[in-house]
C-alpha positions as CSV (number, residue, x, y, z in Angstrom):
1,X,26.7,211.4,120.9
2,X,24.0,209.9,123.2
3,X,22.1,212.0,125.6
4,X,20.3,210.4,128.8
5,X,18.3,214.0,129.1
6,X,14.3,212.6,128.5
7,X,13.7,216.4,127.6
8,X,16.4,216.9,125.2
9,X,15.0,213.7,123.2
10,X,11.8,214.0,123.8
11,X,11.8,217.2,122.0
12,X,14.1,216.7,120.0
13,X,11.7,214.3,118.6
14,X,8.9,216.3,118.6
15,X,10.9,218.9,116.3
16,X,11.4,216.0,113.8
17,X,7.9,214.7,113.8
18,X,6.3,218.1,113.4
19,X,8.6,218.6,110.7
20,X,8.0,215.7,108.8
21,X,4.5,217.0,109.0
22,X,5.0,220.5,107.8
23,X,6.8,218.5,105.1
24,X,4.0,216.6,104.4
25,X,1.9,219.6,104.1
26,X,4.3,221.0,101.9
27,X,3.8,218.1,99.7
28,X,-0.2,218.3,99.5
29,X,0.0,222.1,98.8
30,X,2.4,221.4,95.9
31,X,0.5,219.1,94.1
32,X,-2.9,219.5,94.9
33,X,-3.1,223.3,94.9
34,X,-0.1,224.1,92.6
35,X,-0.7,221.1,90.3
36,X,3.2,220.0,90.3
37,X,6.6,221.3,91.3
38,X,7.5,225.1,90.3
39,X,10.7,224.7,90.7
40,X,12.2,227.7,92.4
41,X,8.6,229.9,93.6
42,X,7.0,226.4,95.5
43,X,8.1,227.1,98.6
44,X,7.7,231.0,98.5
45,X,4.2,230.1,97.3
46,X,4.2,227.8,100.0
47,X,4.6,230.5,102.8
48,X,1.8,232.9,101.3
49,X,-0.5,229.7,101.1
50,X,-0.1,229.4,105.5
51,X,0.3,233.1,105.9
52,X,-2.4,234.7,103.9
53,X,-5.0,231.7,103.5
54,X,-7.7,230.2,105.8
55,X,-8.0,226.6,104.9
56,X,-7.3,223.5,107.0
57,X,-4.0,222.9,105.1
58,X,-2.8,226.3,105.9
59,X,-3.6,226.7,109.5
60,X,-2.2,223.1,109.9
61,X,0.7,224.0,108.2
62,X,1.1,226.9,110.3
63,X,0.4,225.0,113.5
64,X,2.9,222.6,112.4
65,X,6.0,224.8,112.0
66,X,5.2,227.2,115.0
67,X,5.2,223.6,116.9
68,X,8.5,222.6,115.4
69,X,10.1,225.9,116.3
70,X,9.4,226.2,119.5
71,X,10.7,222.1,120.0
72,X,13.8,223.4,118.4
73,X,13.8,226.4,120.7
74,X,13.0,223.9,123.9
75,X,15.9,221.2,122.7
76,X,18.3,224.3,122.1
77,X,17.9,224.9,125.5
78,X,18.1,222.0,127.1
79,X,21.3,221.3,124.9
80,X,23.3,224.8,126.4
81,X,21.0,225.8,129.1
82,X,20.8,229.6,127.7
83,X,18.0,231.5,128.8
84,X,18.5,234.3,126.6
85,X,18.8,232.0,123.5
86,X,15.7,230.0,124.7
87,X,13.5,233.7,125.0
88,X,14.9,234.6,122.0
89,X,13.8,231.7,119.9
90,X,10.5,231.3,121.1
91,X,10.3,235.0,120.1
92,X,11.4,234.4,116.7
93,X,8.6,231.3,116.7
94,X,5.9,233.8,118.3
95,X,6.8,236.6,115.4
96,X,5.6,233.3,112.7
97,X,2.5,233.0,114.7
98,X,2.0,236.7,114.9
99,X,2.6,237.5,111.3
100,X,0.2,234.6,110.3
101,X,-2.3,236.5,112.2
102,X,-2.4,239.2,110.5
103,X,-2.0,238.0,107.3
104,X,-5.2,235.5,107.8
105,X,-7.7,237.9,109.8
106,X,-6.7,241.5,109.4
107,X,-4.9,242.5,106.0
108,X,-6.7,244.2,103.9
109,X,-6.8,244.5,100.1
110,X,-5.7,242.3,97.5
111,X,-4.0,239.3,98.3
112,X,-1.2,238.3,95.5
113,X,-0.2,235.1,96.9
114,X,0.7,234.2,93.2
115,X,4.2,236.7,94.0
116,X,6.6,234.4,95.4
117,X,8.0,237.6,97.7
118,X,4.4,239.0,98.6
119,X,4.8,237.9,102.6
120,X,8.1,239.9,102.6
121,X,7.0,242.2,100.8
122,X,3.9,242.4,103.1
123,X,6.0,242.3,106.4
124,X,8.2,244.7,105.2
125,X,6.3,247.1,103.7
126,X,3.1,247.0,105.1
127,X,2.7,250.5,107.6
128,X,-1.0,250.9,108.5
129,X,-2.4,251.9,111.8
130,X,-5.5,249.7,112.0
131,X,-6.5,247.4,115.2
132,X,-5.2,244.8,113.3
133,X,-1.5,245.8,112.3
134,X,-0.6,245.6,115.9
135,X,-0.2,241.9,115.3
136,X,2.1,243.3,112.4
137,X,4.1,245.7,114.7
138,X,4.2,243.1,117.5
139,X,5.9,240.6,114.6
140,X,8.6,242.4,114.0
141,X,9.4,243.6,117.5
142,X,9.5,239.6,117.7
143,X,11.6,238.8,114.5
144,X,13.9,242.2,115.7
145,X,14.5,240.7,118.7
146,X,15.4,237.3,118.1
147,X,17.6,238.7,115.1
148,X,19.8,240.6,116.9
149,X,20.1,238.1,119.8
150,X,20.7,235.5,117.4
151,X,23.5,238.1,115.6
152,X,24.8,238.9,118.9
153,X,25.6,235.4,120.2
């Protein structure tokens, strides 16, 4: 089906071309920093590399998806005109951006980004009360809420 709705296409293409970025990264982190596919633990490897790391590749990788999910979120939109969907997924995108805040600038202690489950581990384990964890806390309100908005629909 064709659509005549410049925003709808418009981001719609956006969400393709940031992806195909974020792919790209994926790529580079795979075989310059791993060395070669690990089949199966790349792409959990791949989410502790942009959550817990502060390189270029990272925080563009980061940049890239948060960008792509909130296209999605805009096309979504404009495709069903639902406002509670729309605040829901650019909740869900903010709780990325959130998490990868704290996870680049405020954890603390070791980092085992060679677990493929440490960022779930992390976001579902971690319970400190420093400055920094409300970026933590304010994550999971966000993922909480677009979860059961998303569940609910």
């Amino acid at each position: 089906m064709i659509s005549n709705d410049i925003f709808l296409n418009a981001s719609s293409f956006m969400l393709l071309f940031f992806l195909f970025l974020w792919g790209g990264c994926f790529f580079i982190f795979v075989y310059r920093n791993l060395g070669g596919a690990k089949v199966g633990k790349d792409s959990l490897l791949y989410f502790n590399y942009m959550f817990f790391k502060r390189d270029v590749l990272s925080n563009c990788a980061l940049v890239f998806l948060v960008l792509g999910y909130m296209s999605a979120a805009i096309a979504e939109y404009r495709r069903e005109a639902d406002n509670l969907l729309l605040i829901s997924n650019l909740s869900g995108g903010f709780s990325f951006l959130l998490f990868a805040l704290y996870g680049k600038y405020f954890h603390q202690g070791l980092t085992d980004d060679e677990k493929p489950f440490y960022f779930i581990k992390v976001f579902l384990t971690k319970s400190d009360l420093s400055f920094g964890s409300i970026f933590l806390w304010l994550s999971r309100l966000a993922y909480i809420t677009w979860l059961i908005v998303f569940i609910s629909n």
